[in-house]
N, C-alpha and C positions, 0 to 999 in steps of 0.2 A: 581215831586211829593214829598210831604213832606207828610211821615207816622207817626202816633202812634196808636198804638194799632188797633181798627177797624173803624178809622177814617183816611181821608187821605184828602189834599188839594192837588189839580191840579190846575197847572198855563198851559195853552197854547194857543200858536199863534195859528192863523187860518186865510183862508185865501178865500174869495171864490170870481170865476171871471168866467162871463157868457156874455150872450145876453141878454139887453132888450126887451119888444116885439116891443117896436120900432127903433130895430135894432142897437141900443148905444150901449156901453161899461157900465157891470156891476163889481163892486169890490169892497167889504163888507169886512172887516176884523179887527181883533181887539186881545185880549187878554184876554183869558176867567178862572174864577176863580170861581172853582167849591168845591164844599163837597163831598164824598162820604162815604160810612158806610158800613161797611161790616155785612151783615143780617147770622144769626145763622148755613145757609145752604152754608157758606163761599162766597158766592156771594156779588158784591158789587153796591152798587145804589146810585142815588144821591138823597141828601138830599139839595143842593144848587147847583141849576145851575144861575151861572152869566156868560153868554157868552160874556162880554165886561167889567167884570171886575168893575173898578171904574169909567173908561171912562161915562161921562152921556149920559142917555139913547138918541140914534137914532145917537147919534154923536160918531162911534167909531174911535180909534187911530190908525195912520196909519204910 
């Protein structure tokens, strides 16, 4: 996390691994770079969700 003031950039992995409904192997994951702002009530929200970052869309990095 890189902060100033009531703004903040998040970088993170992630990672996600399941079942398909036809019984494969599922495994999604990538590097997500997000905004957030911190609203007057000290709570904080996003203002930018990139859940893959720069990576282009549907192809994320692995």
């Amino acid at each position: 996390m890189y902060a100033t003031g009531d703004l903040a950039l998040l970088l993170v992995d992630w990672l996600i691994e399941g079942t398909a409904p036809d019984g494969g192997p599922v495994r999604v994951g990538g590097t997500a770079a997000d905004v957030v702002r911190r609203g007057p009530d000290g709570h904080w929200r996003y203002a930018v969700d990139s859940p893959f970052g720069t990576a282009p869309e549907g192809l994320p990095e692995e």
